[in-house]
C-alpha positions in Angstrom: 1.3 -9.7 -43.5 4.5 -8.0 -41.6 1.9 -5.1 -40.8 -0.8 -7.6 -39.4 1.7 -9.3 -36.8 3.3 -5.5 -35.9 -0.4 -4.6 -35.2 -0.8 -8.1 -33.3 2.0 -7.8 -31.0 1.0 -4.2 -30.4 -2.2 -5.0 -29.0 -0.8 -8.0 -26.9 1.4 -5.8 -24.9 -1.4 -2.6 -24.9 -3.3 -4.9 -23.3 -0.7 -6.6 -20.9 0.0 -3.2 -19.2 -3.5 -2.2 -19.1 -3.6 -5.7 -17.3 -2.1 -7.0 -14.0 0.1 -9.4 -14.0 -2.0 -11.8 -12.4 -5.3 -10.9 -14.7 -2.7 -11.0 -17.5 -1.4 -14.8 -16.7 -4.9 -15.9 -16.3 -6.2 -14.7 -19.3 -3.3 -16.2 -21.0 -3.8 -19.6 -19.6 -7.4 -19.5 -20.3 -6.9 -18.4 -23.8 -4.8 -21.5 -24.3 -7.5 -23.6 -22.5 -10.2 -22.6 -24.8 -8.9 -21.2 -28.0 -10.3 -17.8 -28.0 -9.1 -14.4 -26.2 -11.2 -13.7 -23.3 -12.6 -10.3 -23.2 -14.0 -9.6 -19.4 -11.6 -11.2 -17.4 -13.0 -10.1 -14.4 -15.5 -12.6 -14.9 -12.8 -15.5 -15.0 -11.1 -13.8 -11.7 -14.4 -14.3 -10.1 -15.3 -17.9 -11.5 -11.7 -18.5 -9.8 -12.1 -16.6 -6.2 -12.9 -18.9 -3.3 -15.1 -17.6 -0.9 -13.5 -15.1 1.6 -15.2 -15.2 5.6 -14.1 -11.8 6.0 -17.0 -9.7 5.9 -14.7 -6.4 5.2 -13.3 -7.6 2.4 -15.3 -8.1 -1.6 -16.8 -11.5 -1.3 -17.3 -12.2 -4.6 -16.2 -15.7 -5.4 -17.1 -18.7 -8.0 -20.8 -19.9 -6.4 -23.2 -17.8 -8.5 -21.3 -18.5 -11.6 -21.1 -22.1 -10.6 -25.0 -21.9 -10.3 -25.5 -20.4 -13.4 -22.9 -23.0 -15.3 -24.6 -26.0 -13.6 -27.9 -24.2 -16.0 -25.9 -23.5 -19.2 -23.8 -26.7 -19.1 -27.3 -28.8 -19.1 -29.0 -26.8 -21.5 -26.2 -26.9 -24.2 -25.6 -31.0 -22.9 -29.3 -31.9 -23.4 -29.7 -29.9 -27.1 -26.3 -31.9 -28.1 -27.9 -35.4 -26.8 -31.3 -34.7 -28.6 -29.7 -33.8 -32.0 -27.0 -36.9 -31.9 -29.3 -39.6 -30.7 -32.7 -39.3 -32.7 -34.2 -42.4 -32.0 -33.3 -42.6 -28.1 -35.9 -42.5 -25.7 -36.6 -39.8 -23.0 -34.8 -42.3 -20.1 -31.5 -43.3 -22.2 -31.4 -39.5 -22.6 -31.8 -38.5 -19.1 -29.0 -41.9 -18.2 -26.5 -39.9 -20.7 -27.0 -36.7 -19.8 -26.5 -37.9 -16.1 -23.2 -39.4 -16.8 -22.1 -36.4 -18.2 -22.9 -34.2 -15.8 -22.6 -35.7 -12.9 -20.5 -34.6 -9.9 -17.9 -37.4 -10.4 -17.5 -36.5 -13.7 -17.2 -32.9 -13.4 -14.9 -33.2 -11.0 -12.7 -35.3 -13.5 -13.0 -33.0 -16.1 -11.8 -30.0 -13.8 -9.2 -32.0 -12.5 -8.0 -33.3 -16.0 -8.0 -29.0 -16.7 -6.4 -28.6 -13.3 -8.5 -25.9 -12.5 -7.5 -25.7 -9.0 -4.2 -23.8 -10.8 -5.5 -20.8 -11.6 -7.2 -20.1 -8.0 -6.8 -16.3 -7.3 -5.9 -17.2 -3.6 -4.2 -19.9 -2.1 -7.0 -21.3 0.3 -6.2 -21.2 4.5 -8.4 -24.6 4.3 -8.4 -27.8 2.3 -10.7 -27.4 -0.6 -13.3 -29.6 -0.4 -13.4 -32.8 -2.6 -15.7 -31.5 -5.5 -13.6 -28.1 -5.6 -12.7 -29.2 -9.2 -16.1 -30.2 -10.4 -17.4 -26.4 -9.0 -14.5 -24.7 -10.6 -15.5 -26.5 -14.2 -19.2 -25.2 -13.9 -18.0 -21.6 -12.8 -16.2 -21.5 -15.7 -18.8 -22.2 -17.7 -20.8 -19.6 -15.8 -18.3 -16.9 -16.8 -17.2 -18.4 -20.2 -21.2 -17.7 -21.0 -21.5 -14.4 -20.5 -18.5 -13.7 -21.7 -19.5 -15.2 -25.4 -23.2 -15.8 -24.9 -24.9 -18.8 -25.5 -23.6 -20.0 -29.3 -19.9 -19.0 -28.6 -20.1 -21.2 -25.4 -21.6 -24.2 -27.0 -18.5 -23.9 -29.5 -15.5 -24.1 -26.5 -17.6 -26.5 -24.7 -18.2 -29.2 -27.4 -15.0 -28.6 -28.9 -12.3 -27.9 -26.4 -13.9 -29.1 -23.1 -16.3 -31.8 -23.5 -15.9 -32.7 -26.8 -18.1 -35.6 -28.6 -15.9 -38.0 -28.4 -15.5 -37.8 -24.6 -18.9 -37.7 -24.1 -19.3 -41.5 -26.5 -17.1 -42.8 -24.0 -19.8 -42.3 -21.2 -22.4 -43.9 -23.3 -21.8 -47.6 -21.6 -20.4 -46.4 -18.5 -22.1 -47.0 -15.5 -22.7 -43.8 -13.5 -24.6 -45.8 -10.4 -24.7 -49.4 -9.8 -27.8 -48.6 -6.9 -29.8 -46.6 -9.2 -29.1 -49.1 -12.3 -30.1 -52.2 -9.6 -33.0 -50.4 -8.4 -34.2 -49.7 -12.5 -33.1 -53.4 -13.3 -35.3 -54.7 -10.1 -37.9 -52.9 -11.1 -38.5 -54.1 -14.7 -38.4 -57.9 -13.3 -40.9 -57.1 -10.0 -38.0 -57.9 -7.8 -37.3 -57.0 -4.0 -33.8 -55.3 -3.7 -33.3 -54.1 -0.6 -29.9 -52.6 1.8 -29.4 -52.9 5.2 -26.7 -50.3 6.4 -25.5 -50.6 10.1 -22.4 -48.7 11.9 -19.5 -50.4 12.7 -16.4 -49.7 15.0 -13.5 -50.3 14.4 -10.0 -51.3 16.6 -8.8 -47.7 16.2 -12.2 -46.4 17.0 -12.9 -45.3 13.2 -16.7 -45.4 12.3 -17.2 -47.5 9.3 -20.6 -48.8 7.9 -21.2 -52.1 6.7 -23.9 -52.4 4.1 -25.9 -55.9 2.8 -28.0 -56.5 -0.5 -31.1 -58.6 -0.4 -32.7 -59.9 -3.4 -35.9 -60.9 -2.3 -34.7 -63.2 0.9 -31.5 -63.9 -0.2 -27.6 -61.9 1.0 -26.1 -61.7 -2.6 -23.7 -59.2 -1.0 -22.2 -56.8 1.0 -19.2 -54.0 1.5 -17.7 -51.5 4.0 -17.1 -47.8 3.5 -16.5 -44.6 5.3 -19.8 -43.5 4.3 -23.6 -45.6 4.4 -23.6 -43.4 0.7 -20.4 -45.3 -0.4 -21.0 -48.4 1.3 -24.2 -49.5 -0.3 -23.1 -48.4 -3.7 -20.0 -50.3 -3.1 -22.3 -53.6 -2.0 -24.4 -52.7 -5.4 -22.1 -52.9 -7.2 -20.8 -56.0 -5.9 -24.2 -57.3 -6.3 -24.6 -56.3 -10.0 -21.3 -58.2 -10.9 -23.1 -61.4 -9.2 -26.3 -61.1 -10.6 -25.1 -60.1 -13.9 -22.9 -63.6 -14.2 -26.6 -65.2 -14.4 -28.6 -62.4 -16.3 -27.9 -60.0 -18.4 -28.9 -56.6 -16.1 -27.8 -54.1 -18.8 -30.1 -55.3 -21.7 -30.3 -52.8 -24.3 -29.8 -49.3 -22.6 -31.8 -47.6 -25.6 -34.9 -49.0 -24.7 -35.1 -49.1 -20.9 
């Protein structure tokens, strides 16, 4: 036992100097974060590299392993949802897997890992609002081919997005416009939005947007954004409405 932990700590600090110290704090932080030792760690200085507009310099930065973790993330998301629901339909599938992967989400769950710590470069911009949610995927993207596919599947489902995180999303409603539009649908009803630009005292730009069930105003709300205004009003309007029916039903079957 002594011989196994003179052995360990001589290959921690073989490999911290053939490290630098800034590879060497990130592949400690990341080995805490998902209970293995990383191997490549390039791969992880990449995921965590924002994109330079130099064109001198090496531009390599987190988008292409963002695009490939957007793949692996659903892949290894949809497999889990098949195999732990068996009797769910093809739509309550496609609702979950939605609410797991969906930009809001994401975001959360790279902001809960506070991703945004272990950028390689502090940015001469703001980082843009879904810089966390990007981050998450890239690691995913770099935690991949790192493992491959069945190692990846492990850290996900048990030290990212574990199951239990992923029940909590089951009644959570992801969008009250697209949950409206499904509900309207079902009972051959006319919801409609009317979205119009407003201005402001200070000159601001806001939009107002109504609901219309069939000829009737059930509601209506003010954003930044048209995108945020009507799913603000819809979900103002699913509140209303659901006071008199019940919109959810059961969503195994719809």
């Amino acid at each position: 036992m002594e011989l196994q932990k003179y052995f360990s700590k001589f290959l921690l600090k073989k490999r911290k100097r053939q490290l630098t110290e800034r590879d060497y704090n990130l592949s400690m932080a990341l080995n805490k974060m998902l209970g293995t030792e990383v191997q490549n760690v390039a791969l992880y200085r990449e995921a965590f590299s924002l994109k330079n507009s130099s064109k001198n310099q090496d531009n390599s930065n987190y988008e292409r392993l963002e695009f490939l973790g957007d793949s692996v993330l659903g892949t290894i998301i949809s497999c889990h949802l098949f195999q732990t629901y068996p009797q769910a339909n093809e739509g309550y599938l496609t609702q979950m897997k939605s609410k797991i992967v969906n930009r809001k989400n994401l975001n959360k769950l790279g902001e809960d890992l506070k991703l945004t710590d272990l950028l390689q470069k502090q940015a001469s911009v703001a980082l843009g609002e879904n810089i966390s949610g990007n981050l998450f995927e890239a690691l995913i993207g770099a935690v991949y081919l790192d493992f491959h596919y069945d190692t990846c599947k492990k850290i996900i489902l048990e030290r990212l997005l574990t199951p239990s995180e992923i029940n909590k999303l089951e009644n959570k409603i992801v969008s009250y416009k697209g949950l409206l539009l499904e509900w309207s649908q079902k009972k051959k009803l006319n919801i409609k939005y009317e979205t119009c630009e407003e201005i402001q005292v200070n000159k601001a730009i806001t939009f107002r947007c109504h609901v219309w069930l069939g000829d009737e105003k059930i509601a209506n709300a003010t954003e930044t954004s048209k995108k945020k205004a009507e799913e603000k009003a819809a979900q103002r309007a699913f509140y209303i409405l659901n006071k008199k029916e019940n919109i959810l039903g059961n969503p195994k079957t719809l």
